[in-house]
N, C-alpha and C positions, 0 to 999 in steps of 0.2 A: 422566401427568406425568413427567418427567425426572427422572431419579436425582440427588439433590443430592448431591454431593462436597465435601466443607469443609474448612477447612488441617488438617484431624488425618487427612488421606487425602491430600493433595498440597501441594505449597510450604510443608511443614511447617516446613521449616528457614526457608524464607522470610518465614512469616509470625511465627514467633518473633525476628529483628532487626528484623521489622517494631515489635512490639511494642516492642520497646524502643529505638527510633526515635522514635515519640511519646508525650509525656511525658503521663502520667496527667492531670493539671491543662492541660488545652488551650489554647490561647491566642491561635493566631494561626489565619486563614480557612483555609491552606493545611494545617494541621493538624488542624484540622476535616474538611474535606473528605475528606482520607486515611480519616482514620476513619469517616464515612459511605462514604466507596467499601468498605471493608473489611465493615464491618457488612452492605451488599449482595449485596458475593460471599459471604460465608458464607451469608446466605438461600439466594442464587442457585444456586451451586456449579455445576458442569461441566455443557454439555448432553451426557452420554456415553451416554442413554439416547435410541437414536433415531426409535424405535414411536411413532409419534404426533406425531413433531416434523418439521416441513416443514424448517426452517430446518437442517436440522443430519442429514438422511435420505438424502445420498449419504457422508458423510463420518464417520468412525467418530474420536472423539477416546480410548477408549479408551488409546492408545499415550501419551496424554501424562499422562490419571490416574492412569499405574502407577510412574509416576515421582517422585519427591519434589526435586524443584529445589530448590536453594538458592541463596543471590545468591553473586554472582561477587566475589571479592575483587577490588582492584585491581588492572590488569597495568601493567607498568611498560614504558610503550609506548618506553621506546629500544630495547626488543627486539628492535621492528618493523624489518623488515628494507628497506632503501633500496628494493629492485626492489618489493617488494609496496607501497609507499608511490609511484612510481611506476605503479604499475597501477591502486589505487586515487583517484588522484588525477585525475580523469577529465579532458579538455578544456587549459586554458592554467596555468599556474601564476597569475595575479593572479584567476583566478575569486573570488571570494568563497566561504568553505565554513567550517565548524564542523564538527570532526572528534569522535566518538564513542569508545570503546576499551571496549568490556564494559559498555558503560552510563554510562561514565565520561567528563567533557569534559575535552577535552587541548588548553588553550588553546596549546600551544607549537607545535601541529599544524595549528592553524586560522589563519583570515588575513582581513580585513575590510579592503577598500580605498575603500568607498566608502558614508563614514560622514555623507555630506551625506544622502543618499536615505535611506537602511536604517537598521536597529536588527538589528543580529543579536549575540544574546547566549545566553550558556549560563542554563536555565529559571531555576536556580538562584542566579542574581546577579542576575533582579528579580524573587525575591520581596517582597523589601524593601523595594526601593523604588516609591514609593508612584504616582508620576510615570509608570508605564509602562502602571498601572489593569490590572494583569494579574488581577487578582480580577477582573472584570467581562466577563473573557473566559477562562481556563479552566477547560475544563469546564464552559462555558455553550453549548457548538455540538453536542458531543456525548454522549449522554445515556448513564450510567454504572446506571443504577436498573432497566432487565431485559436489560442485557449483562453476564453473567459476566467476560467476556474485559476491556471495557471498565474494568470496576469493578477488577480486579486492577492494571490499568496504573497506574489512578490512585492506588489505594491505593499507591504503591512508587512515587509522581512524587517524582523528585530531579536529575538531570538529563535536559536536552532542549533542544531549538534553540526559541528565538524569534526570530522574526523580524516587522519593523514597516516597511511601507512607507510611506513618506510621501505627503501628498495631492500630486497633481497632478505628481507624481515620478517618473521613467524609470530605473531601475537597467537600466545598460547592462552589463554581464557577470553572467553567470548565478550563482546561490545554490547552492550543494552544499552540502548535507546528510550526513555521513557518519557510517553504522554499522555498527564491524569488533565484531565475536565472535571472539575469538581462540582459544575453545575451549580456554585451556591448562585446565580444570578440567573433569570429565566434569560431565552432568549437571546445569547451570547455567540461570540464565532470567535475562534484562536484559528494561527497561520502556522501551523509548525512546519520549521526549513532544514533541512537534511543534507549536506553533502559529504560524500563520501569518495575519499581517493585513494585507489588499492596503488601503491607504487610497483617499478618494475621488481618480477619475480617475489612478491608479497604473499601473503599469508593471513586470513583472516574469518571470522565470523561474528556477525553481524546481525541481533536482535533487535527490530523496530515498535513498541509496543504502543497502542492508545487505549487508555483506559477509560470507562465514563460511570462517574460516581453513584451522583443522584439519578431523579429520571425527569429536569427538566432536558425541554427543547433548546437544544442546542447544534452550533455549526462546527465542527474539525475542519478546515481546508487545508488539506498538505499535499508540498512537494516535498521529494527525495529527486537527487540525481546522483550516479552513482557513475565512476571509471574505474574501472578493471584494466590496470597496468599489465605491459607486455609481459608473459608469461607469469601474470600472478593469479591467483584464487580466492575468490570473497565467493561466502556461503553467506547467503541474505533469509532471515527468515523477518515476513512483518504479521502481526497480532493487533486485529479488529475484535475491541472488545468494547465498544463504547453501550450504553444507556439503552434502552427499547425506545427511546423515542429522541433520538438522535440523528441528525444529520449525519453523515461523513462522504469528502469526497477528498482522494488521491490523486495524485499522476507522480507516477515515479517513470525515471529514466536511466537506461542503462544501457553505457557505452563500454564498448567491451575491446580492449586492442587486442593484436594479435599472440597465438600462442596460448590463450590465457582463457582461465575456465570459472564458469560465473553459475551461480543455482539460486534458487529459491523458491520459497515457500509461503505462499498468501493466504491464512487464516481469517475465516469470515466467519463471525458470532452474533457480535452484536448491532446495535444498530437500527432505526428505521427505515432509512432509505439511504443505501450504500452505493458509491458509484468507486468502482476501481478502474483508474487507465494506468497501463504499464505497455512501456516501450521500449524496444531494444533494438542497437543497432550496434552492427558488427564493424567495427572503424580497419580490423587488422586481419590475414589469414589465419587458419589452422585454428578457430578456436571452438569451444565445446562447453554448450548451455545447456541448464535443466531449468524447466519453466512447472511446477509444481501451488494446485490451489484447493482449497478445502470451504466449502462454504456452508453452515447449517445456521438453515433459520427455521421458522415456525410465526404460528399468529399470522400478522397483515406483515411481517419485514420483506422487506425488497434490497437484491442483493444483484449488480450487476456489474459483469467482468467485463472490461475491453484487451485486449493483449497483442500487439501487436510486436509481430517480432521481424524484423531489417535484418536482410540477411545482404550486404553491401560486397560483400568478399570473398570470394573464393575458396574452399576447403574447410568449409564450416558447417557445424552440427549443430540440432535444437531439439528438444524436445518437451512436449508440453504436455501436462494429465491433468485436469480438473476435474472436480468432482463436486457432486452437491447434495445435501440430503434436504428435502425441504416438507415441515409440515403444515398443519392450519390451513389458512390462504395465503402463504405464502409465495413469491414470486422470485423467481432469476433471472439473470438474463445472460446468456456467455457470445461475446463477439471476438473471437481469434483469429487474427488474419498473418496468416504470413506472403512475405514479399520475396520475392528475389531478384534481385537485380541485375540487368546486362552486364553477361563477363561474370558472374559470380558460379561458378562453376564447379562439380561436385558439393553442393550443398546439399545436404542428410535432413532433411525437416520431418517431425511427425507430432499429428496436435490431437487430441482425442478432447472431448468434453463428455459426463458423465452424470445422469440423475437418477437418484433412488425418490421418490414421491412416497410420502406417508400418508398421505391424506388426498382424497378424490379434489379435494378443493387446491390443491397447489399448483402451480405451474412453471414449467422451465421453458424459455425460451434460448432457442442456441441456434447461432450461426457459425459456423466456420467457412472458412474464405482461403483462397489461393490468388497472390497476382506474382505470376511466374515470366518473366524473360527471359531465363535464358534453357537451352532442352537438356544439357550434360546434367540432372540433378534426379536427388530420387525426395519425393514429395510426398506426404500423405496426412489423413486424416479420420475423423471418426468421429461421432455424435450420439448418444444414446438418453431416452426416459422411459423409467418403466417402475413397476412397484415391487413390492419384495417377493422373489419366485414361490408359488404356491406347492412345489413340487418340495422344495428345498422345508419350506414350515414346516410341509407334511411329516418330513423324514426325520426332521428334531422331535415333531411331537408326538411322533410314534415310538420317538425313543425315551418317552415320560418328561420331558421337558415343556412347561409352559408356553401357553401362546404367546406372552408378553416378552418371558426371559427368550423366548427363541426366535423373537421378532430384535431384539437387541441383541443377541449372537451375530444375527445378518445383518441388520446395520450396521457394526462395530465392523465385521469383516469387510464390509462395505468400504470403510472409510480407512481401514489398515493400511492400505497398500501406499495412502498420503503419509499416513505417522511413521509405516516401519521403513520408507525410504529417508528417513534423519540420522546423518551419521552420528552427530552427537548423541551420546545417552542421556545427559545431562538435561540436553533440550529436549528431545524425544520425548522423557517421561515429562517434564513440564509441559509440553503441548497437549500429551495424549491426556493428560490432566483434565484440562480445560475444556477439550475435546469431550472426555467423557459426563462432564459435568452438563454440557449442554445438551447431550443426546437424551440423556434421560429426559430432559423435559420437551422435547419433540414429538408431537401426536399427529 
């Protein structure tokens, strides 16, 4: 069994304003709630024990049980400096976005232009109101009752992006999401909360970004849950770009009804010890998924995937490609499993996991998994590590092209087939941006 950890071992400081956060005499669902996610994670406490845990057996959290985080006081975002507010501002200036600051929503930072289609508001301004039926959606996609990691987010929901797409509605400029860690406090952890509702036959894309400033230690815990309305389209791309010596850990959720067609795109940069969980499950028929991830690290970072995608429904497609470039001693890990469930019949699955190694010192660790019920279906898979083909250098550098420049010809190529599958141009050259910025420093 895994060693339980409880806030008298970690977030100690955090869970004492938690306390006093919510009022003894409870009263409202959103206050409830906290307090069952709370009561959770204390059952729950850290998976830091990793002997006998599948879920949690390449990936050591120790480093983050030894820490006592506390919440981050407010920063006082005119700090931020013009050029970092430019670089983070990804794509056109009228994008649509909700800007973050340590956990904190900076409505003076954000901008909503197109309030006929959308609902983008900070979590925090509809609590209240009753009209938005946000009870009835979070914390109703992803489930907080044997995720530690989960149940902490929730317990410490205060703000976070919502967003509402209207039926039969086309949002034509993209949604940014933004989340800076400005790191002025060492030792800190923000909860940032995410939902996302594609209405029927909708129309959408959807940029998630975490930024990390300085280079203290710090914690990001985030949920995203995200619904995909009958016959609608949300394109999700999220941007892991925090600090070298940062924590981060996710679980995003994604329910998808039927008819309706869901993609994304998971960029891994930064970061010292990254844990992604993403889950999908298919609630409706006939629908059609891209499951799409890019992760480059280098140095000591540790980056590792869980993906699991529910295939619950009948007549339904997935497809998954990740990829990873890693130098230094760098490490990954990729766990993709797909499910199919009794009765789900002609389901189309195919998962590939992909490593280029730069350095004799790296290592990827990769599972892929099948639990298949039912036989009407067509299934598959694929796994690969290997270093850059000696055949291939050869033939650049016989054509007078450098060892170096023709070692980053093949990487880049390497890594293309994640960037040039972005239908946006917009986003495309923004990612491939960022992309190419890190490769260079990859040995």
């Amino acid at each position: 069994m895994p060693k339980l950890v409880t806030e008298k071992d970690v977030f100690s400081k955090a869970f004492i304003t938690l306390e006093q956060d919510i009022p003894t005499g409870i009263t409202t669902w959103l206050e409830k709630l906290k307090r069952d996610a709370a009561d959770h994670f204390k059952q729950l406490g850290l998976p830091i024990q990793r002997r006998g845990n599948e879920e949690w057996k390449y990936t050591d959290l120790s480093p983050i049980a030894k820490i006592a985080f506390s919440p981050i006081e407010k920063f006082d975002s005119k700090k931020l400096k013009q050029e970092v507010l430019d670089y983070i501002l990804l794509g056109n200036p009228s994008w649509n976005r909700l800007l973050f600051v340590d956990g904190n929503f900076e409505p003076d930072l954000s901008f909503v232009n197109d309030t006929d289609n959308i609902i983008l508001k900070n979590i925090q301004d509809v609590v209240a109101d009753k009209s938005y039926k946000l009870e009835q959606h979070l914390s109703k996609y992803k489930d907080y009752s044997n995720n530690a990691f989960v149940a902490l987010n929730t317990a410490f929901i205060k703000d976070g992006a919502f967003i509402q797409i209207a039926d039969n509605r086309l949002v034509k400029e993209p949604i940014h999401i933004i989340y800076i860690t400005t790191a002025s406090q060492p030792e800190t952890a923000s909860y940032p909360r995410t939902l996302i509702l594609g209405g029927k036959g909708s129309q959408a894309e959807i940029i998630e970004s975490y930024w990390g400033l300085d280079n203290e230690a710090y914690l990001t815990n985030a949920v995203t849950e995200i619904f995909v309305g009958q016959a609608a389209s949300i394109k999700y791309y999220k941007l892991e770009l925090q600090n070298e010596n940062a924590f981060h850990i996710s679980n995003t959720q994604v329910v998808q009804d039927s008819d309706s067609y869901f993609s994304s795109v998971n960029i891994d940069i930064g970061g010292k010890l990254v844990r992604n969980n993403i889950d999908f499950l298919t609630a409706g028929e006939n629908t059609n998924s891209l499951f799409n991830g890019l992760y480059l690290i280098n140095a000591t970072q540790h980056v590792d995937n869980q993906v699991i995608l529910d295939h619950a429904k009948p007549y339904t497609t997935s497809r998954e490609l990740y990829k990873g470039v890693l130098g230094g001693k760098s490490r990954s890990v990729f766990h993709g499993s797909i499910i199919v469930r009794p009765g789900a019949v002609k389901v189309n699955a195919m998962q590939v996991d992909k490593n280029l190694l730069l350095s004799d010192k790296a290592e990827a660790d990769t599972k892929p998994a099948f639990w298949i019920y039912c036989d009407d279906v067509k299934c598959g898979h694929g796994a690969a590590c290997g270093q850059i083909d000696d055949q291939a250098l050869f033939y650049l550098r016989s054509r007078g092209i450098d060892e170096e420049t023709a070692r980053n010809f093949l990487t880049r190529g390497f890594v293309n087939e994640i960037i040039d599958g972005i239908d946006n141009e917009d986003i495309r050259i923004e990612i491939s941006s960022i992309v190419q910025a890190k490769l260079e420093n990859i040995r």
